[in-house]
py3Dmol code that shows the C-alpha trace and the ligand (Angstrom):
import py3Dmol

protein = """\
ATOM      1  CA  UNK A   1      46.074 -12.308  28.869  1.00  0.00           C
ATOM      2  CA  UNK A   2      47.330  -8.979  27.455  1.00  0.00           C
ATOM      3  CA  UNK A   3      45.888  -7.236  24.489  1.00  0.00           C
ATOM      4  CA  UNK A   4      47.114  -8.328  21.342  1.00  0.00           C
ATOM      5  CA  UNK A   5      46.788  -6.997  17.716  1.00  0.00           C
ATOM      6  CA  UNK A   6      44.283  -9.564  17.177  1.00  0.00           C
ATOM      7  CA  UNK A   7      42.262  -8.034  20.056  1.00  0.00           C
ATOM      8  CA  UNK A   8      42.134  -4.907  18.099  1.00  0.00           C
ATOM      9  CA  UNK A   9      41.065  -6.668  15.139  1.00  0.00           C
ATOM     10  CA  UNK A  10      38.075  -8.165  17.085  1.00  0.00           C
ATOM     11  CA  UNK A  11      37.070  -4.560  18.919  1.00  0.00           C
ATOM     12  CA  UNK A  12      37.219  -2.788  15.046  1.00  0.00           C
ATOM     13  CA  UNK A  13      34.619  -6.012  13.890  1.00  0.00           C
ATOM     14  CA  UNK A  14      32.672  -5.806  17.395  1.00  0.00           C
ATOM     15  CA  UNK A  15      32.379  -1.065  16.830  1.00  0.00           C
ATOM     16  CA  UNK A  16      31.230  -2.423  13.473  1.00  0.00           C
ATOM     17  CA  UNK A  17      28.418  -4.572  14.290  1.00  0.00           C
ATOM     18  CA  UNK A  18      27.212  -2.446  17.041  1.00  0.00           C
ATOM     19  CA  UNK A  19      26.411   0.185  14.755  1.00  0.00           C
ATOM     20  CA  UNK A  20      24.979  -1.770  12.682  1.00  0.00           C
ATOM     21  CA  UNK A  21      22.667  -3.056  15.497  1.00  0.00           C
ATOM     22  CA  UNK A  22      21.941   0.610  16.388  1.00  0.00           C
ATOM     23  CA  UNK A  23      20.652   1.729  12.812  1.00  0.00           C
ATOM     24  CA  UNK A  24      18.742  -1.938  12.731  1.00  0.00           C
ATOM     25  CA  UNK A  25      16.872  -1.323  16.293  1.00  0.00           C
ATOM     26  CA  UNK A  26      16.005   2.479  15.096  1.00  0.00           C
ATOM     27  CA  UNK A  27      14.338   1.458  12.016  1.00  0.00           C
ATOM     28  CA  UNK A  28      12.903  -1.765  13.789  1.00  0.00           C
ATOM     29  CA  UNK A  29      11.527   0.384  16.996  1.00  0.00           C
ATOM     30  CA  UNK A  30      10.378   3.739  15.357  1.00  0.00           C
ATOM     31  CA  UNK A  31       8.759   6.483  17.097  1.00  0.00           C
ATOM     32  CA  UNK A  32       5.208   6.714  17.255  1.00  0.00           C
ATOM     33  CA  UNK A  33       2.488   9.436  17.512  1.00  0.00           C
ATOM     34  CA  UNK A  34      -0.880   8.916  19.363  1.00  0.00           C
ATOM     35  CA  UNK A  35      -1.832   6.583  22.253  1.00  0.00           C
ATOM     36  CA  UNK A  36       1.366   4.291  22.228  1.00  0.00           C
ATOM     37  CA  UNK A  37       3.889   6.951  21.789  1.00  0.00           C
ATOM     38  CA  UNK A  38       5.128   6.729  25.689  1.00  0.00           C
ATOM     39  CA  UNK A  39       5.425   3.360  25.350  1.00  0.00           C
ATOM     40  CA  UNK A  40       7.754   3.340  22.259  1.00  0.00           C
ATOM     41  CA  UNK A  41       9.410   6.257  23.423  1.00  0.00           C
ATOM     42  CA  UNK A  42      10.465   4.099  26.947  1.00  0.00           C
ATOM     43  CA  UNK A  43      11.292   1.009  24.825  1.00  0.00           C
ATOM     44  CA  UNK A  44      13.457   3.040  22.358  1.00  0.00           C
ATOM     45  CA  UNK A  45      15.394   4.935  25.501  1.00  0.00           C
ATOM     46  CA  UNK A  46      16.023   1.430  27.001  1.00  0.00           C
ATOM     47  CA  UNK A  47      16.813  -0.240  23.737  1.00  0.00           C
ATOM     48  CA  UNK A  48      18.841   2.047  22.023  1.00  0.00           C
ATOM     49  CA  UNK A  49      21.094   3.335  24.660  1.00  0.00           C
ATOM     50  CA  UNK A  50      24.065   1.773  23.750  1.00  0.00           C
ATOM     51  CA  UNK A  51      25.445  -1.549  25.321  1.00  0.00           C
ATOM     52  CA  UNK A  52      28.538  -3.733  24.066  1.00  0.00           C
ATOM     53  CA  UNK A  53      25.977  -5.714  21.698  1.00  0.00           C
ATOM     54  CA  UNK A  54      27.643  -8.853  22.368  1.00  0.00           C
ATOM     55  CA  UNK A  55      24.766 -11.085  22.122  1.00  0.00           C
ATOM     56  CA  UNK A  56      24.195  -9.599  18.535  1.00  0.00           C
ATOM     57  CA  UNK A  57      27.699  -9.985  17.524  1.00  0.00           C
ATOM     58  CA  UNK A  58      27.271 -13.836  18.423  1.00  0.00           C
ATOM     59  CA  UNK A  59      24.662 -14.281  16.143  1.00  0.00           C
ATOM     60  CA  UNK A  60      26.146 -12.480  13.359  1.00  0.00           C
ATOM     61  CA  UNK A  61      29.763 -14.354  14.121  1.00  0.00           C
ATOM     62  CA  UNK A  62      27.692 -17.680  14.330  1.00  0.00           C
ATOM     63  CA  UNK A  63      25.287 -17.407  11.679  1.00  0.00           C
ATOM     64  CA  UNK A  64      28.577 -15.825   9.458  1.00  0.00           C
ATOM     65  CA  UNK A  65      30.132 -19.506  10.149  1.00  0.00           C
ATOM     66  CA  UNK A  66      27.509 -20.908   7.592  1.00  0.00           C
ATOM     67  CA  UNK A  67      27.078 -18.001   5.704  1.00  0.00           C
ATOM     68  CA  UNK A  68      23.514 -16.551   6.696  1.00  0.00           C
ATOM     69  CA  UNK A  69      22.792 -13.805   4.537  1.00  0.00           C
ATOM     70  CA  UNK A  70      23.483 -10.546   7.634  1.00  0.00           C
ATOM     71  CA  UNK A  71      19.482  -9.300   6.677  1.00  0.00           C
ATOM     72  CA  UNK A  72      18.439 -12.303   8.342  1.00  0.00           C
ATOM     73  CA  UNK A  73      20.967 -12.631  11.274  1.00  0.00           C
ATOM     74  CA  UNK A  74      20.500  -8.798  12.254  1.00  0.00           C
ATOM     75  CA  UNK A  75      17.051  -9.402  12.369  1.00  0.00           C
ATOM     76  CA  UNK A  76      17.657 -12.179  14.779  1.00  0.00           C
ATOM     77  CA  UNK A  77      20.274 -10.255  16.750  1.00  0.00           C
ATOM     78  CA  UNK A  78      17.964  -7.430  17.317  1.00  0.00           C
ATOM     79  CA  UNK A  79      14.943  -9.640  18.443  1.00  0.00           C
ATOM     80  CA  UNK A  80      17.462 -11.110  21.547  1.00  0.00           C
ATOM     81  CA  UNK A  81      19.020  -7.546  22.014  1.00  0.00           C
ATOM     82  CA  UNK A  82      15.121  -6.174  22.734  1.00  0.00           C
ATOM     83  CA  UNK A  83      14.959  -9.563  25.402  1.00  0.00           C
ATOM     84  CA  UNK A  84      18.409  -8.473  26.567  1.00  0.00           C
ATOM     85  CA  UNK A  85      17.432  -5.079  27.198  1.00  0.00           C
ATOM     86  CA  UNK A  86      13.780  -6.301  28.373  1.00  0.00           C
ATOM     87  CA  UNK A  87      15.605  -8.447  31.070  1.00  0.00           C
ATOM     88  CA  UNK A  88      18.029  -5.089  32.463  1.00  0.00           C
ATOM     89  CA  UNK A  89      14.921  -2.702  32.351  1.00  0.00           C
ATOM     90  CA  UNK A  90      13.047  -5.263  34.662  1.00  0.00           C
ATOM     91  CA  UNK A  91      16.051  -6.449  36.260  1.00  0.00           C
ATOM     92  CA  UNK A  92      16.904  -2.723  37.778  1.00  0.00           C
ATOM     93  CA  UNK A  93      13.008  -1.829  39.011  1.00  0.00           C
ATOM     94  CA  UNK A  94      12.766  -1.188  42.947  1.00  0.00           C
ATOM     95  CA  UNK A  95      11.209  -4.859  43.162  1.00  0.00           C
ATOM     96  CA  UNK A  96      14.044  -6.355  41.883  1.00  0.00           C
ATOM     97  CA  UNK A  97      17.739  -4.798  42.024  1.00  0.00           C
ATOM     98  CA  UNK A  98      16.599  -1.250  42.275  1.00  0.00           C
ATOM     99  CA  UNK A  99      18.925   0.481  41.001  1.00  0.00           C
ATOM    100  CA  UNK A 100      18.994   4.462  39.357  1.00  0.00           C
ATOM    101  CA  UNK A 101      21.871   3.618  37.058  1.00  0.00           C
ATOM    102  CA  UNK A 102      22.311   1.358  33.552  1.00  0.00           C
ATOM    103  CA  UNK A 103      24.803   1.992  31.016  1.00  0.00           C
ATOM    104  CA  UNK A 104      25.283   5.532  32.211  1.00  0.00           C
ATOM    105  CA  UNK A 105      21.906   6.695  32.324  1.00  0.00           C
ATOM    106  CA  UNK A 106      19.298   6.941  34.432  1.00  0.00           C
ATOM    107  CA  UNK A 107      17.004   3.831  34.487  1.00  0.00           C
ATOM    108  CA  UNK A 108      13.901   3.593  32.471  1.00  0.00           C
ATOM    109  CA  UNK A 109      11.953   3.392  35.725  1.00  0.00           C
ATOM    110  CA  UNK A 110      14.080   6.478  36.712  1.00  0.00           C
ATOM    111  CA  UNK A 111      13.486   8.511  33.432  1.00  0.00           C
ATOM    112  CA  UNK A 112       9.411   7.562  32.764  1.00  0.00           C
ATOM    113  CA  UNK A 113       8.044   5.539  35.456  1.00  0.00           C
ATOM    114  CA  UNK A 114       8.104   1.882  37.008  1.00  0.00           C
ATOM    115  CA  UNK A 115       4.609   1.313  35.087  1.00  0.00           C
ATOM    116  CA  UNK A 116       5.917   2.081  32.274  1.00  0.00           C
ATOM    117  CA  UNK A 117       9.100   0.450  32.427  1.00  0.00           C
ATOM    118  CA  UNK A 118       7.127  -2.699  33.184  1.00  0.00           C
ATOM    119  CA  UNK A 119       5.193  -2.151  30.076  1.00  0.00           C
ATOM    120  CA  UNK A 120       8.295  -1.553  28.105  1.00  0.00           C
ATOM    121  CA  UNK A 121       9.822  -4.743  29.227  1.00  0.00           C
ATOM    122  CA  UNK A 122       6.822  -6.174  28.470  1.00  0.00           C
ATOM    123  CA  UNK A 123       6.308  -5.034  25.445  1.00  0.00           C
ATOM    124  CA  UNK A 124      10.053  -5.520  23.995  1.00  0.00           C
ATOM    125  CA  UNK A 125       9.516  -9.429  25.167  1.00  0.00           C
ATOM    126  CA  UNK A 126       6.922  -9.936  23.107  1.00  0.00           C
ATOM    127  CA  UNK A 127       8.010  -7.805  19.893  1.00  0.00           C
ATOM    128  CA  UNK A 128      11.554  -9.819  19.877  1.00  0.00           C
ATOM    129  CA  UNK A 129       8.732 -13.078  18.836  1.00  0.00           C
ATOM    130  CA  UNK A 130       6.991 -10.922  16.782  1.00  0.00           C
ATOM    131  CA  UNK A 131       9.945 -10.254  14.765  1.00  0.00           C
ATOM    132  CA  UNK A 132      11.221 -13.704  15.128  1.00  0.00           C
ATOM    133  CA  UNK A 133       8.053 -15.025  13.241  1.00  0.00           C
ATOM    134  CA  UNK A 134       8.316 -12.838  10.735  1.00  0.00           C
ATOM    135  CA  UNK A 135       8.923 -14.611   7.138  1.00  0.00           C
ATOM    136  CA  UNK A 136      11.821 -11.804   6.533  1.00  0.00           C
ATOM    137  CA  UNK A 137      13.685 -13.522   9.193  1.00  0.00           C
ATOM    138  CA  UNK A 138      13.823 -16.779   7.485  1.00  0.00           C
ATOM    139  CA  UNK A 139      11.811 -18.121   3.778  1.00  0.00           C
ATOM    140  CA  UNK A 140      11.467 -21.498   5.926  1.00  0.00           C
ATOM    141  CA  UNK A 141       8.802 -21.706   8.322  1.00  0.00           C
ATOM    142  CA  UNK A 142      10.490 -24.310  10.209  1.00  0.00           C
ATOM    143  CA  UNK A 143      13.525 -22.618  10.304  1.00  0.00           C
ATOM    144  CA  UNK A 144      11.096 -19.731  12.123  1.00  0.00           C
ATOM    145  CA  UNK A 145       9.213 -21.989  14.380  1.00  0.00           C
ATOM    146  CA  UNK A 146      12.604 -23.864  15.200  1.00  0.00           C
ATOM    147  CA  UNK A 147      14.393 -20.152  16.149  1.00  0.00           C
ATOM    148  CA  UNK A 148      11.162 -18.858  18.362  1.00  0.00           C
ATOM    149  CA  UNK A 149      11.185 -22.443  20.427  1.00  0.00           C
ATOM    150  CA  UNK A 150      14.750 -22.462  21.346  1.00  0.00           C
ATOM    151  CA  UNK A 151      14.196 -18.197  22.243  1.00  0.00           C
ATOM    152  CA  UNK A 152      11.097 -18.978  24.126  1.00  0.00           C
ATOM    153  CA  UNK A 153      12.946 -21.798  26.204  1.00  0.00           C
ATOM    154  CA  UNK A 154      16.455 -19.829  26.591  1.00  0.00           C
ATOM    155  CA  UNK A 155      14.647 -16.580  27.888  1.00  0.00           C
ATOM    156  CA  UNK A 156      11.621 -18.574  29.374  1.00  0.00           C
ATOM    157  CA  UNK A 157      11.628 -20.464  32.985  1.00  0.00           C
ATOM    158  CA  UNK A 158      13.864 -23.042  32.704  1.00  0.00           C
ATOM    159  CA  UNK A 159      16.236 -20.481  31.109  1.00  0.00           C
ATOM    160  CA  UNK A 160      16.501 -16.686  31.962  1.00  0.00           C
ATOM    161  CA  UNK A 161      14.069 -15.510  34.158  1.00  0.00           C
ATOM    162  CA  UNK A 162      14.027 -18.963  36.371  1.00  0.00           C
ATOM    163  CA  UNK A 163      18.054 -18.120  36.740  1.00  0.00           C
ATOM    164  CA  UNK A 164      16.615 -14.514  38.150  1.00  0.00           C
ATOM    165  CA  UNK A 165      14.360 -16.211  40.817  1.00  0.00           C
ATOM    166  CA  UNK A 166      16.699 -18.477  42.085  1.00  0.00           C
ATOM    167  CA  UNK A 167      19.229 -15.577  41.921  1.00  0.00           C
ATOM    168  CA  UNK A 168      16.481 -13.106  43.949  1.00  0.00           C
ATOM    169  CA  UNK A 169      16.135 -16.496  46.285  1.00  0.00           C
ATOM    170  CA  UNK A 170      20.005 -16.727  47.202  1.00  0.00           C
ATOM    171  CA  UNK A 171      20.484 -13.562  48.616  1.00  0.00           C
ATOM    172  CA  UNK A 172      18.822 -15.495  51.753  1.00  0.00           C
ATOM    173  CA  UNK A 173      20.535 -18.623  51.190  1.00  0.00           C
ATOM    174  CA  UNK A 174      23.773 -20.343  51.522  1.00  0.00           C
ATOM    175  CA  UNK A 175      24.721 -21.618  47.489  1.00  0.00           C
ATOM    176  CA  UNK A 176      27.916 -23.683  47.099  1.00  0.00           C
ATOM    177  CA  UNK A 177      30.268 -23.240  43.455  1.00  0.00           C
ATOM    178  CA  UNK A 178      27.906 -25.868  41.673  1.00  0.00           C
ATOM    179  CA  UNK A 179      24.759 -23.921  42.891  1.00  0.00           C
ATOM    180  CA  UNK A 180      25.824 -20.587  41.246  1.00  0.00           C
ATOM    181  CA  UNK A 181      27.297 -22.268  38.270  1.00  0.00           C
ATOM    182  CA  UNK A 182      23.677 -23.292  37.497  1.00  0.00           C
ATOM    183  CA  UNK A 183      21.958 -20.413  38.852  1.00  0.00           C
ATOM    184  CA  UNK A 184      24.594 -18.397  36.214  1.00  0.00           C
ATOM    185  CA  UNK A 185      23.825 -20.532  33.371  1.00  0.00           C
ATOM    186  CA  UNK A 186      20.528 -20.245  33.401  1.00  0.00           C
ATOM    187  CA  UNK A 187      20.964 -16.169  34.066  1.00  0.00           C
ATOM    188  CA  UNK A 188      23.123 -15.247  31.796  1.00  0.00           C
ATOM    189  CA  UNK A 189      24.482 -18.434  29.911  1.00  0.00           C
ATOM    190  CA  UNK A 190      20.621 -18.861  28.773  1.00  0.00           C
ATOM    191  CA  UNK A 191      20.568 -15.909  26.134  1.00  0.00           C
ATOM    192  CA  UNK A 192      24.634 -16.348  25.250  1.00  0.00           C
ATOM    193  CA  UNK A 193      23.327 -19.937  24.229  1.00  0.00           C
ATOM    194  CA  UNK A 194      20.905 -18.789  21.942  1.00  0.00           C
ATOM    195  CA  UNK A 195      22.590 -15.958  19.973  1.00  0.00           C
ATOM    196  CA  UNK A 196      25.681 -19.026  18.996  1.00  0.00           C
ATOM    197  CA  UNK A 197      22.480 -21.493  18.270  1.00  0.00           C
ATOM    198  CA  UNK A 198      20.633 -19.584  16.313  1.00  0.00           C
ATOM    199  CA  UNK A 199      23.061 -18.728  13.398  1.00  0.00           C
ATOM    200  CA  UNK A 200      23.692 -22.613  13.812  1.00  0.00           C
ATOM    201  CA  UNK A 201      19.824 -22.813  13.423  1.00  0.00           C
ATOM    202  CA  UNK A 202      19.836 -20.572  10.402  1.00  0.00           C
ATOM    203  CA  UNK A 203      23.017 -22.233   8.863  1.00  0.00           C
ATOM    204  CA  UNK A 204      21.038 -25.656   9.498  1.00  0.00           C
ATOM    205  CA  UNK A 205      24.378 -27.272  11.063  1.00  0.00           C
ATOM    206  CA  UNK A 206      25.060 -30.579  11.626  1.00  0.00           C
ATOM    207  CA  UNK A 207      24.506 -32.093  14.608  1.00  0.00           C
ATOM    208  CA  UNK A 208      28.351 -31.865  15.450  1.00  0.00           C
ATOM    209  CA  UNK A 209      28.531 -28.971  14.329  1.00  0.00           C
ATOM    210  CA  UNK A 210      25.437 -27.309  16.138  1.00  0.00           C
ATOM    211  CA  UNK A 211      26.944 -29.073  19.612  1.00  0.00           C
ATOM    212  CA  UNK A 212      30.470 -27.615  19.366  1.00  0.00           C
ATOM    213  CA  UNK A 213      28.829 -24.528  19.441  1.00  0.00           C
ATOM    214  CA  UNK A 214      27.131 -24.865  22.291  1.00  0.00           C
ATOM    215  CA  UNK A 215      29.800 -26.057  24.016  1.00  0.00           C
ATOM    216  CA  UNK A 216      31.818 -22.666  22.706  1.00  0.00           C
ATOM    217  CA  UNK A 217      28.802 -20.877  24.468  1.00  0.00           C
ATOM    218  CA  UNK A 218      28.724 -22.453  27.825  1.00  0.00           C
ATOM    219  CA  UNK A 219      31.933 -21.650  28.556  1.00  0.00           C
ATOM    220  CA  UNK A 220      31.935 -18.234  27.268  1.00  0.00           C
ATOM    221  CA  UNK A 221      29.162 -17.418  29.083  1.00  0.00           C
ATOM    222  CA  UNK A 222      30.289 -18.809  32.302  1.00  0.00           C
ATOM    223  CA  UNK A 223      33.538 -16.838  31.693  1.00  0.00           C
ATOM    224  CA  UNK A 224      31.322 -13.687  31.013  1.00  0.00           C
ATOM    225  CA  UNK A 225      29.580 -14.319  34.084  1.00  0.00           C
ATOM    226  CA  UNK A 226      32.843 -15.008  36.134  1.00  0.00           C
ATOM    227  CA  UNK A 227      33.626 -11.335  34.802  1.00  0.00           C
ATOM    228  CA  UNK A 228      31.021  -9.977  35.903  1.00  0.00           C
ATOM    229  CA  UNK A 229      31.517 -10.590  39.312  1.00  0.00           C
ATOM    230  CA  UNK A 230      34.907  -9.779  38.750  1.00  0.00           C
ATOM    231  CA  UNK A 231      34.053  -6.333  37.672  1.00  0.00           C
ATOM    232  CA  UNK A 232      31.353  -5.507  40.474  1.00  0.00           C
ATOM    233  CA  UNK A 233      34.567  -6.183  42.673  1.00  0.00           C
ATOM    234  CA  UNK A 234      36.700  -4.251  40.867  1.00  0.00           C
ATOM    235  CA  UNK A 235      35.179  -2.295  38.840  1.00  0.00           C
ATOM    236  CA  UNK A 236      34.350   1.438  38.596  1.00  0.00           C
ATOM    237  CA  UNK A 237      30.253   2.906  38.356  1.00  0.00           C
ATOM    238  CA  UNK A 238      32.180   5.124  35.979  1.00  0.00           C
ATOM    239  CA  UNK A 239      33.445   2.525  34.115  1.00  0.00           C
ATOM    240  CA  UNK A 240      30.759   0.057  34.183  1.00  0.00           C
ATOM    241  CA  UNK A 241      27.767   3.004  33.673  1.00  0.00           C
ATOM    242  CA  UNK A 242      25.683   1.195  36.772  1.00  0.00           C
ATOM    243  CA  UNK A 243      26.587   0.851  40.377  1.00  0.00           C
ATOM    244  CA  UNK A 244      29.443  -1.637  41.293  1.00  0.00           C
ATOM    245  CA  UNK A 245      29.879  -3.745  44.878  1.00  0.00           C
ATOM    246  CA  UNK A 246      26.355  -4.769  45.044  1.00  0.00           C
ATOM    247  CA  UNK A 247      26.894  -8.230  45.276  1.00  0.00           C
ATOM    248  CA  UNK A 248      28.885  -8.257  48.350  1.00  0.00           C
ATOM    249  CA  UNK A 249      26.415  -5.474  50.158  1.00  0.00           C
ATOM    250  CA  UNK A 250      23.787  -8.216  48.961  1.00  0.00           C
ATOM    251  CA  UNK A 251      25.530 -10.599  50.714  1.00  0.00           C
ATOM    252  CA  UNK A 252      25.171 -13.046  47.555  1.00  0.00           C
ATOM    253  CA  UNK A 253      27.173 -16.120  47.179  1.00  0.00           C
ATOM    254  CA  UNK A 254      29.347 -14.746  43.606  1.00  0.00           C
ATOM    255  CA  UNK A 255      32.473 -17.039  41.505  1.00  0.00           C
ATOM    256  CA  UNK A 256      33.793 -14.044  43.567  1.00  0.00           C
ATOM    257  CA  UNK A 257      32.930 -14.478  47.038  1.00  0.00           C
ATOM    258  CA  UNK A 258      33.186 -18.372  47.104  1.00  0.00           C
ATOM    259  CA  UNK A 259      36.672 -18.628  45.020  1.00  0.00           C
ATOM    260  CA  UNK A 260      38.278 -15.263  45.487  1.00  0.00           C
ATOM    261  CA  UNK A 261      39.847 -12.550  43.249  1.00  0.00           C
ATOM    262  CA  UNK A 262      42.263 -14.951  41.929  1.00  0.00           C
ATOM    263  CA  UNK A 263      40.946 -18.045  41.123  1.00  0.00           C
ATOM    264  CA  UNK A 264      37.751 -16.566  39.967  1.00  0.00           C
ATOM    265  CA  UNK A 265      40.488 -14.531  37.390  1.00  0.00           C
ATOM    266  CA  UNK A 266      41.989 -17.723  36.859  1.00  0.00           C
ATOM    267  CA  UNK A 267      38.887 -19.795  35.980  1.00  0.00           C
ATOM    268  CA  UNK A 268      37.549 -17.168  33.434  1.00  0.00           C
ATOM    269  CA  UNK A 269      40.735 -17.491  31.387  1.00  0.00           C
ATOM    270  CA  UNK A 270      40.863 -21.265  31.504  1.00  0.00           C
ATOM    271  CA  UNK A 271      36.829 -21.290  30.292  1.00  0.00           C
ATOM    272  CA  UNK A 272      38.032 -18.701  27.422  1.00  0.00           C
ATOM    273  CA  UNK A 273      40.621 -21.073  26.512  1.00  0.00           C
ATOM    274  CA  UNK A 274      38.522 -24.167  26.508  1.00  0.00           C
ATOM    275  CA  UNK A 275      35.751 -22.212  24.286  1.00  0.00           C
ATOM    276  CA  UNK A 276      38.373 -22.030  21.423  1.00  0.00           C
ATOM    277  CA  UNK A 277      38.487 -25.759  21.720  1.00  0.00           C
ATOM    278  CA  UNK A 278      35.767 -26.560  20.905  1.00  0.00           C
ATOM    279  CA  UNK A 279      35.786 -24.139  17.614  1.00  0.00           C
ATOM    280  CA  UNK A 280      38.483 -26.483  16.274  1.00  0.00           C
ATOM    281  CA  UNK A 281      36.145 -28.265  13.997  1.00  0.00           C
ATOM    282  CA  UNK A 282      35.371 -24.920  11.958  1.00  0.00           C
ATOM    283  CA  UNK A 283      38.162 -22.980   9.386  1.00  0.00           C
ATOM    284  CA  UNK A 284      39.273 -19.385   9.560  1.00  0.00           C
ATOM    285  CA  UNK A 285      35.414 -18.631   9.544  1.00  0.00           C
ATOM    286  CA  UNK A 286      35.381 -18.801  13.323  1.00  0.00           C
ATOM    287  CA  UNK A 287      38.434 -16.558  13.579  1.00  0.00           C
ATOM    288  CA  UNK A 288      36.288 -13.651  15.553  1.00  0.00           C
ATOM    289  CA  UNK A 289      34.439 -16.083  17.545  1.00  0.00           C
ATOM    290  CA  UNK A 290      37.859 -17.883  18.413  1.00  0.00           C
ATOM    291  CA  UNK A 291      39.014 -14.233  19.630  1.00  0.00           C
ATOM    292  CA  UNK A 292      35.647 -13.225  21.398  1.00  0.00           C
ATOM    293  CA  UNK A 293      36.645 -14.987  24.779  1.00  0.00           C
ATOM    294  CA  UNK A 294      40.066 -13.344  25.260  1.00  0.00           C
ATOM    295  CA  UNK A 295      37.828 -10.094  24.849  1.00  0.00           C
ATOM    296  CA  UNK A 296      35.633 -11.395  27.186  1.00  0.00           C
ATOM    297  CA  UNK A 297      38.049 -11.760  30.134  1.00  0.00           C
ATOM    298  CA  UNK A 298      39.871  -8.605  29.528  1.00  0.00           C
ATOM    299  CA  UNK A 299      37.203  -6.496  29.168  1.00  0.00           C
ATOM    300  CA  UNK A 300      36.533  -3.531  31.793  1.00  0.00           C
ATOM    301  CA  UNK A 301      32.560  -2.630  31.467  1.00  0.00           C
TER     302      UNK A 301
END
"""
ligand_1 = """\
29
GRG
C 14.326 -9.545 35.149
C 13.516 -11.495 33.771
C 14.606 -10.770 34.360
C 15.839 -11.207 34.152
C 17.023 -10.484 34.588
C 20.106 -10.877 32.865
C 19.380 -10.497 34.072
C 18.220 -11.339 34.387
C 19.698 -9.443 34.841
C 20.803 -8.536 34.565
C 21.633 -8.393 35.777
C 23.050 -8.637 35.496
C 23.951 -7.474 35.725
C 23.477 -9.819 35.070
C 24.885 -10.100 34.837
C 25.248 -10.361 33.431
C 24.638 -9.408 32.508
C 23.444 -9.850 31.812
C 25.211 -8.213 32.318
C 24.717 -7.201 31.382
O 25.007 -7.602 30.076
P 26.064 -6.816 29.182
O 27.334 -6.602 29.953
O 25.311 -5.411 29.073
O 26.172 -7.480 27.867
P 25.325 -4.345 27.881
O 24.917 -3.056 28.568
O 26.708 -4.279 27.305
O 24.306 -4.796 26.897
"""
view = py3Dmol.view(width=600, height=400)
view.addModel(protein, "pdb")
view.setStyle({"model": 0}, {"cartoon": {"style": "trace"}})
view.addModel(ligand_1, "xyz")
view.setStyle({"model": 1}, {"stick": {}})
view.zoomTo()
view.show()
């Protein structure tokens, strides 16, 4: 798919709400004097260190669809960006990937310590439900209590973090296309899911409308994922800010490694196609989320 006008449309709208995200996770995580200062200081450096903010944008785009006032959605979007960034922090610690690189910088276990970058994680996890629960996030307590039980089971172990273990198990293990489709889904599709459900939370959506949307989200986020592999192939550490080609040192079954460059290329565009599909139910209020998948597959970090 080449770039289109469109595209540039989108990448103004997506520079937009990632500085928006920014200034809401500064005031949201402020520095700190006295005892917890380290801590803060190590979730702020992880947090705030840029990042496409994609999962933020799909809670704004989704959430925009039923016209959620943005105080509420950003406060949403910033809970799942401190679970996003919880999940890399742990995610690159010398028991897991190990690695000394993430979005350009240095690690947090590289810059403070792995303790503390545990703690961090830790800590970011259980702020993102703190500010969930909130009543600034939403007047209606069951809208609340409805938004922290499908976070808890998106991020939880049927969701993100059991899609890590069975990813740490397969680097010993022979996985087939259906295997890592799963394994994917529940790795990264988990917290995709949840930014497009909770504006559909928020919005209270139909039924139909709250199961188009996840439909648009399970194929984005496979397509994300497909990407992903994509770009540890052929991507730069320059480009990507963290070391590239681990998954074939690894020796983990990838869309990569078990369809090739090709088809993998091939079946990301056809999942970004199929995600506008199931948008056509909604107006011209899901123009950015109908453009989000084309971004998506062409993107290069
Ligand atoms: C450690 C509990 C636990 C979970 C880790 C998501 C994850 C599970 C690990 C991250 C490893 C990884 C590279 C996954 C591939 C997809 C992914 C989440 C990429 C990073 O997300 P982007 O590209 O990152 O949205 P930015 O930096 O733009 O926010």
């Amino acid at each position: 798919m080449s770039e289109t006008p469109d595209i540039a449309v989108l990448q103004a709208e997506m520079g937009k709400v990632a500085e928006a995200i920014d200034k809401a996770l500064e005031r949201i995580l402020p520095a700190v004097e006295g005892h917890e200062a380290r801590l803060l200081e190590a979730m702020r450096y992880a947090t705030l260190a840029g990042g496409k903010r994609l999962r933020p944008f799909l809670v704004l785009a989704s959430g925009a669809l039923f016209e959620v006032p943005t105080e509420r959605t950003t406060r949403v979007a910033c809970a799942l960006e401190c679970i996003h960034t919880y999940s890399l922090v742990h995610d690159d610690l010398p028991c897991m990937d190990d690695d000394d690189l993430r979005r350009g910088m240095p690690t947090t276990h590289r810059q403070f310590d792995e303790a503390t970058a545990v703690l961090a994680g830790d800590a970011l996890l259980t702020y993102a439900f703190e500010i969930v629960a909130d009543p600034r996030t939403h007047h209606d307590p069951l809208v609340r209590a409805e938004l922290v039980h499908a976070m808890a089971r998106e991020a939880g172990a049927h969701g993100m973090v059991g899609g890590q273990m069975i990813d740490l198990l397969a680097e010993n293990q022979e996985m087939d296309i259906g295997g890592v489709t799963r394994l994917q889904q529940m790795k990264t599709g988990a917290l995709i899911r949840f930014a497009v459900d909770a504006g559909a939370i928020m919005g209270r959506a139909t039924k139909e409308q709250r199961h188009a949307l996840q439909n648009y989200a399970h194929d984005l986020g496979l397509a994300f994922q497909i990407v992903d592999d994509l770009l540890d192939v052929e991507g730069s550490a320059e480009e990507m800010g963290k070391a590239v080609g681990k998954d074939e040192d690894s020796g983990k079954a990838t869309f990569v490694s078990l369809l090739g460059v090709d088809r993998a290329r091939t079946q990301a565009q056809m999942l970004a196609e199929q995600a506008c599909v199931h948008l056509e139910t909604f107006d011209d209020k899901a123009e950015l989320l109908r453009l989000l998948p084309h971004f998506v597959v062409n993107r290069r970090h």
